[in-house]
N, C-alpha and C positions, 0 to 999 in steps of 0.2 A: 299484200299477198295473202292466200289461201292459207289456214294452218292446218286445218285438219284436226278431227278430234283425237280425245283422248292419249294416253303415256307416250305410245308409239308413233304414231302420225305429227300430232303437236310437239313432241322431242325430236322427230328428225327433223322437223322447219327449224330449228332454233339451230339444231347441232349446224344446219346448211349457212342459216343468219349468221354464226359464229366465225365462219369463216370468210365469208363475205365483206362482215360490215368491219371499219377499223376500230381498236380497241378504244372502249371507252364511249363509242358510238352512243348516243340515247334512242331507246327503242321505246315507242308507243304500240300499245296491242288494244285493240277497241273492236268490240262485237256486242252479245247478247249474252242475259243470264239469266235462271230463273232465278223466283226469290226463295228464301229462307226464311227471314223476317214478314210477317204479314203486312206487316206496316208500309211494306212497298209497294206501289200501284204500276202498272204496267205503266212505260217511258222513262219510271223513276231511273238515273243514273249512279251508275255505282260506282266509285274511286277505291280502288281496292288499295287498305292499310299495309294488308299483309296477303300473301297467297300462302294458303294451305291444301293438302292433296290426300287423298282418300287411302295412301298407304301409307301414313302415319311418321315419313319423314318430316324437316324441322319444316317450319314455315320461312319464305321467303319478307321479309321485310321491305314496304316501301316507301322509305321515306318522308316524299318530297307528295304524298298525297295528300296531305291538305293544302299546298301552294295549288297544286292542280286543282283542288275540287274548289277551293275560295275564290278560281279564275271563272270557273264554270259556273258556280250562283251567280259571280257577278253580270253574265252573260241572262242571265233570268232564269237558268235550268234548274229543274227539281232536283239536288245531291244529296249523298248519302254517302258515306266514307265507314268503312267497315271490313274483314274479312272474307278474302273471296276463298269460295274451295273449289280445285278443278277436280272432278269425277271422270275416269275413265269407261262408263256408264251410267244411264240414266238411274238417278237415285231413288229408291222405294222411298216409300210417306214416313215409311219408320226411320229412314236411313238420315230424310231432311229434317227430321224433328231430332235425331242426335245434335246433328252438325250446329243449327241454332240453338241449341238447348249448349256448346262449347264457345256460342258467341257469333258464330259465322252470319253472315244477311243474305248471301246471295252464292250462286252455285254456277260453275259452266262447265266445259270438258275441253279445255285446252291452255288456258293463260296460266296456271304453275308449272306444267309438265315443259314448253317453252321454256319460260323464264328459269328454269332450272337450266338450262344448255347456256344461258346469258349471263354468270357469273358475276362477269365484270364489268357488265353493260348497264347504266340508269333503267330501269324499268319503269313504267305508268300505264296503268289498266284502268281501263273507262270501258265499261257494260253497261246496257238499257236492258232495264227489265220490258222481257216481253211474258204473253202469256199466249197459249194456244191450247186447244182441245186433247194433242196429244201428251204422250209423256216424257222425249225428249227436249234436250236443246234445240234443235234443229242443227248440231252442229257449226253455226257461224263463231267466225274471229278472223283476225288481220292483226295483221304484225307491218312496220317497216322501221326505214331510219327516223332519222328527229321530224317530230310530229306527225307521220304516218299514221293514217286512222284505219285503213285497210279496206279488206269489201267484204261483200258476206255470201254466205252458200245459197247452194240454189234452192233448199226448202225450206227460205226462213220466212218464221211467223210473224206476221207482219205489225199486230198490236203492241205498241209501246216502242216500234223499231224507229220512226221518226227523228226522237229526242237524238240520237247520234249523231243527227245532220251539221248538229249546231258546236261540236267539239273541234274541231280540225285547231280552230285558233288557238285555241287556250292549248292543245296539245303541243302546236309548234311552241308556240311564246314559252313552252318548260322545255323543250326541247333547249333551245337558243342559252336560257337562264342555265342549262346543267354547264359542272365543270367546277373546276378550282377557281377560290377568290381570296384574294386578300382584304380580308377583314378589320379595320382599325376601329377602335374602340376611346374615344374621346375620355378624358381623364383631367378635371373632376368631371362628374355626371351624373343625373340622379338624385335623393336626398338633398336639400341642405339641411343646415343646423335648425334653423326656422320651423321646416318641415318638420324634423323627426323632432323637434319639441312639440311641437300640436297634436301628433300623431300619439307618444308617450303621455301626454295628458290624460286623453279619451281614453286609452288602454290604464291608465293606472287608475282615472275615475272612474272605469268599470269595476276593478278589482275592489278600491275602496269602498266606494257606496253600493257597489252591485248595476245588475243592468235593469231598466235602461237607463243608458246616460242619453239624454236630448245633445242636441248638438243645431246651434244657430244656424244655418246653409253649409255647404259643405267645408270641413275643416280642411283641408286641401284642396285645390282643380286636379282633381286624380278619381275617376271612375271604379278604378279597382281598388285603392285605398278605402274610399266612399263605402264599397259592396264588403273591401271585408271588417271593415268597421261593425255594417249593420252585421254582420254575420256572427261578432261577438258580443251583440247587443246596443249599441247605439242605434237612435232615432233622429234622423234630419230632419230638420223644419224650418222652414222660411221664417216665423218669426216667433218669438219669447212666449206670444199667445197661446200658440200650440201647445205649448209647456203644463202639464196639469199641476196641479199644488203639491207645493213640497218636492219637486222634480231637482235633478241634480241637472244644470245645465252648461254646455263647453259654448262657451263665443268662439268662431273660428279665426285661423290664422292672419286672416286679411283687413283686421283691424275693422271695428263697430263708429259710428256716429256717439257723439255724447244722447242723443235722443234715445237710442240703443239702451247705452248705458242706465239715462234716467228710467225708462220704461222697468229696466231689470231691478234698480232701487226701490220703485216702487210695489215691489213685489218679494219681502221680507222673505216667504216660507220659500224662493228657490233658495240651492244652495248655486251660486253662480262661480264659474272659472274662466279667466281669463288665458286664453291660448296664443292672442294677438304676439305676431312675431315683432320682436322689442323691435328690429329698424323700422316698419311699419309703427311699430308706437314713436318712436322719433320724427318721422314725418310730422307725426298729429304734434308732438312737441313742439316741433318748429312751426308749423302752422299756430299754436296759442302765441309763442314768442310775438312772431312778426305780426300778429291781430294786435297786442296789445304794446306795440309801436306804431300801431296807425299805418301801418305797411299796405299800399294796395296789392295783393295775393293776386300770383298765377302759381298754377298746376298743373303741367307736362302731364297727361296720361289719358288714359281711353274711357269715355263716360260711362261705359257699362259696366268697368270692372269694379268689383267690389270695395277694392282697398281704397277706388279715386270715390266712390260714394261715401267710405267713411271718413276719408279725410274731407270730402265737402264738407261735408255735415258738421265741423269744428265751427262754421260761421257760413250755414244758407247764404246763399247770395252776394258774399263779400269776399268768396275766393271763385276766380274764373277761370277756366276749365281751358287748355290750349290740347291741342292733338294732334296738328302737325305744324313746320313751320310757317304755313300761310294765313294759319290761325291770327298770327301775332300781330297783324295788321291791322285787323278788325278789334281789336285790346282799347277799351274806351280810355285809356289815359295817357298826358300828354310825356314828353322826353323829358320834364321838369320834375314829373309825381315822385315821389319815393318806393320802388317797386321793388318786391321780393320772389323770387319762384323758388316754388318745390318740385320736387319730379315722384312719380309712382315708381314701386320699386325695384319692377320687372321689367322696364324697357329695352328696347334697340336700342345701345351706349351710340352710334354713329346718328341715329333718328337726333335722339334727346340734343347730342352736342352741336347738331345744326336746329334744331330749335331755338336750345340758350342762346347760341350764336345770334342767333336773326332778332330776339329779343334785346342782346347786348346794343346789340347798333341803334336798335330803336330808344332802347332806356339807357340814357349812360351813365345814369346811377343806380343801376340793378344790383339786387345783391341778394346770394342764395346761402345755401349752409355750407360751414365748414367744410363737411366732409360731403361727397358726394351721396346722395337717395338712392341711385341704384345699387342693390345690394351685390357683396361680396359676390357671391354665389352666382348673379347674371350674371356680372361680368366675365367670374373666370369661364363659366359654360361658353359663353359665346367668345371669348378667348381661343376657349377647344375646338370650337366649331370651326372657326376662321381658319385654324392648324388642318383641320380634317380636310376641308377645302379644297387645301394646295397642293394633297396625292389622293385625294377620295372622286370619283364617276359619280358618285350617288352618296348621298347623307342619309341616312334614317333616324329621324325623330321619334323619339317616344314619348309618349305624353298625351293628354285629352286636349279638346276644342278650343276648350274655356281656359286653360291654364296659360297667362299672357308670357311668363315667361321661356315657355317649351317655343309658344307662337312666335318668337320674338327669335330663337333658336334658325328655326324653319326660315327665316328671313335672310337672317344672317349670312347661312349658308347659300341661300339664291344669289346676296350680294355679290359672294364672292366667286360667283361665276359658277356656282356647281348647281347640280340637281339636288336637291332635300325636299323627303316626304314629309308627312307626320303621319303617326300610326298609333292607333291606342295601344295596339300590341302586334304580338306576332301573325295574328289572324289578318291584319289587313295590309300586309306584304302584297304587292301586285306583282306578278310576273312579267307583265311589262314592264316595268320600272330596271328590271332586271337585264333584257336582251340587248346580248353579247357586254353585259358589265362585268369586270373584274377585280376591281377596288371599291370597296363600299365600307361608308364612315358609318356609327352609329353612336347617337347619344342618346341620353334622356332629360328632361327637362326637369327641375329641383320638386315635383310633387313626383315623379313616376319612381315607381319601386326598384330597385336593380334588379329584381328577378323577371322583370318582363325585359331588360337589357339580352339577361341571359337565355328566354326564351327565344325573341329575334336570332341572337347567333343560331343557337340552337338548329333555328329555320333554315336559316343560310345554308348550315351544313350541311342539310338531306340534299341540297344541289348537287353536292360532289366537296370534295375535299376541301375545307377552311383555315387558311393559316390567319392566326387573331394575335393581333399586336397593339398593347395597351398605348395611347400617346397620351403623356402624362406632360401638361402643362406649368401645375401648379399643384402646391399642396396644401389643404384642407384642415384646419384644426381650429375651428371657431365652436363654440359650446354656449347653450343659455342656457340658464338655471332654471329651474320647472316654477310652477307658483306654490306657495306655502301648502294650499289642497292636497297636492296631491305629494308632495316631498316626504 
C-alpha cells in the first residue's frame, strides 16, 4: 500500500497497519531514497541499519539488516546497509550535509515516521537510490505484511527505480525466518588444546622476538585466526624460503615432512619453532615405528590435506594413501603381507571405522596403533553434532573451507538426517536456510574462534527472540605444554 509522505501521512498508515496486521506480524517497507553518502549511484540499494528522523527523537534500530542485505548481494544487487533519515520535507544541501557528516547515507520522507507506529512489529526497509532534476523524494514508499515490497507514487523519478524489482524474494524469505527460535549450542565446540597451543606460540613469539614472526602456511584452517594473526604481526608463506635471514619462524599445527624439517636445518641463522600438534607428532611416530618393522603403511586421509602430506613425507612412496573404503582394493598387497594403518587426525570416526573395517577383512593380520589417530577433540565435536541432530532443523557450522575437521562436522550432521551448513561466520547465514526453521544447532569446528560462535547467535537474534541452550556432551581438560622458545 500507499504511505504517504512525511510525520502525518506516513504515521497515520502505520497507526491503520497497527491495527490491522496481528501482533508480531513482520512488516517490509521498500520505496526510494535519496542519497547522503556520494558514494551511492542511482539503483544503489539501501537496507536501513537504523531509522533516524529530523526531530531528533531516538533512532529506531534494525536488526536483522545485514541478514537482509547478504540475501540481496547474493542475488547480484548493489547494497549498502547504513542509517536511513526520514525528513518530513525536502532537505536543504546544508541540511544533507549535517545528516551525513552524523553518519546517515540516504534520506526519504516516510519509513521512520511509519515504523514509529510499529513498535512491536519486525521492521525491514529496502530503498533504491534514485536521482532526479528536482529537489524532492518524489514521495514513493509501500508498506505490507511478510515480504510486502509495496508500489509507488505517481511522480516517481524513474533513474535507479529498477533495482527494487529484484527484492520481493529476499524480502519474503526474512519475512518467513522472523520469530522465535530455539537456539542449541553444541558443547565441546570451537578451540581445541592443539589449536590454542599453535595459536599461543605465534602470539608469545611475537612478544619474545618482536614481529614479524614468519609462520610456514597457515597455523590453523581458520581465516580469521590467519587475518588476526597477520594483524599483530605475523607473515604466512608457503615455504621456509620465503623466510629472510635470521627470521624467527613458527611451522604450523599440521605437522611438517622431515624434508621440511631438513631444509629448516639447513639454515642455522632461523631461529625455528615447532607448533606441530603432539597427536599429529604421534602419527609421524608411528609411521617411523612401523617403517622400521618393515610394516607395509596405509593412511586413511585426504591427499590435499596438509597433515596427510606431512605424514607422507616420513617415507615417499612406502606409505599409500586410502580415502575412502573402495580405495582398499586397489592396495597392491596380498592378505599374507604384514600391514599397518594410520588415520589423519580429523576424520569422520563412521567414514574411518568402515574403511579399517574393509581393510580388516582384506588384511587379517592388520594392525594399527594403540590408541585411536582421531583426535580427542573430533571426536567429541562430532559426538555434539550427532546430539544436535536429534532436536536441531538446521545445524550451523562454523569454520573455513580448508579446515577438515569443521568439514568432517558438516557431514556428520547430513548423516544424521538433519540439515547443516558451514559458514565462515555470521555474514554468511542464508535466509533460506532459515524459512519457517525453529530449532537450529550450532557449532564450530576445533580452529574457529568462539567469538564468531557468538556472533552467529547474535544473528539469530535480530530474527525475533532467542532462547540458547548450551548441550554439553563431554568435558574438555587436555593441555600441551608450549616448546622451550617460547616458555
Amino acid at each position: 500500500m500507499l504511505t504517504g509522505v512525511g510525520m502525518e501521512q506516513a504515521g497515520t498508515t502505520g497507526a491503520r497497519m497497527r491495527e490491522q496486521l496481528a501482533p508480531g506480524t513482520p512488516v517490509a517497507l521498500a520505496g526510494i531514497a535519496r542519497r547522503l553518502d556520494p558514494g551511492l549511484a542511482p539503483g544503489a540499494l539501501v537496507v536501513a541499519t537504523e531509522l533516524r528522523t529530523t526531530d531528533g527523537r531516538p533512532p529506531r534500530h534494525l536488526p536483522a539488516a545485514e541478514l537482509v542485505a547478504g540475501d540481496l548481494a547474493r542475488l547480484g544487487l548493489h547494497v549498502r546497509t547504513g542509517p536511513l533519515v526520514s525528513s518530513s520535507w525536502p532537505l536543504s544541501a546544508e541540511e544533507a550535509r549535517a545528516l551525513a557528516a552524523d553518519g546517515a547515507i540516504a534520506w526519504d520522507m516516510e519509513s521512520a515516521w511509519l515504523a514509529r507506529q510499529l513498535p512491536d512489529h519486525p521492521i525491514a526497509v529496502v530503498r533504491a537510490i534514485v536521482e532526479t532534476g528536482g529537489t524532492g523524494t518524489g514521495g514513493a514508499g509501500g508498506v505490507g505484511g511478510p515480504g510486502a515490497t509495496g508500489a509507488t507514487g505517481a511522480n516517481v523519478p524513474l533513474r535507479g527505480l529498477g533495482s527494487l524489482l529484484g527484492i520481493r524474494t529476499s524480502l519474503e524469505r526474512w519475512a518467513r525466518a522472523s520469530g522465535a527460535h530455539n537456539v542449541f549450542l553444541a558443547s565441546p565446540r570451537s578451540f581445541c588444546a592443539g589449536v590454542e597451543r599453535a595459536i599461543d606460540i605465534v602470539e608469545r613469539a611475537l612478544e619474545r622476538f618482536g614481529a614479524p614472526v614468519y609462520v610456514r602456511r597457515q597455523i590453523v584452517h581458520n581465516a580469521h585466526v590467519v587475518a588476526d594473526l597477520e594483524a599483530k604481526g605475523a607473515i604466512f608463506v608457503a615455504e621456509l624460503s620465503e623466510a629472510p635471514d635470521g627470521a624467527t619462524v613458527v611451522l604450523a599445527a599440521h605437522g611438517v615432512s622431515p624434508a621440511v624439517r631438513s631444509a629448516a636445518a639447513d639454515r642455522p641463522d632461523l631461529t625455528v619453532i615447532d607448533a606441530t600438534c603432539p597427536l599429529v607428532a604421534k602419527v609421524h611416530h608411528e609411521a617411523r615405528r612401523y617403517l622400521a618393522q618393515d610394516y607395509q603403511i596405509v593412511l586413511v586421509g585426504h591427499a590435499d590435506h596438509e597433515e596427510v602430506v606431512g605424514t607422507l613425507g616420513e617415507a615417499p612412496g612406502r606409505i599409500r594413501l586410502v580415502e575412502r573404503s573402495d580405495d582398499v582394493a586397489d592396495l597392491p598387497f596380498s592378505e599374507t603381507d604384514d600391514v599397518a594403518y594410520l588415520t589423519q587426525t580429523t576424520l569422520s570416526i563412521d567414514e574411518t571405522a568402515e574403511i579399517i573395517g574393509a581393510m580388516r577383512r582384506r588384511f587379517p593380520r592388520l594392525v594399527g596403533p594403540a590408541t585411536n589417530d582421531i583426535c580427542y577433540a573430533t571426536q567429541n565435536r562430532q559426538d555434539a553434532v550427532r546430539e544436535l541432530a536429534r532436536r536441531c532443523e538446521l545445524i550451523l557450522v562454523v569454520g573455513s573451507t580448508n579446515s577438515s575437521n569443521t568439514l568432517r562436522l558438516v557431514e556428520v550432521g547430513r548423516r544424521e538426517g538433519c540439515r547443516a551448513e558451514l559458514i565462515e561466520d555470521a555474514s554468511e547465514i542464508r535466509l533460506s536456510w532459515l524459512d519457517d526453521v525453529t530449532t537450529i544447532g550450532v557449532t564450530a569446528g576445533a580452529s574457529a574462534p568462539e567469538a564468531l560462535v557468538r556472533q552467529v547467535v547474535a544473528t539469530l537474534g535480530t530474527l525475533g527472540p532467542a532462547t540458547v541452550t548450551e548441550h554439553r556432551t563431554v568435558e574438555e581438560s587436555v593441555q600441551f605444554s608450549l616448546p622451550r622458545q617460547v616458555r
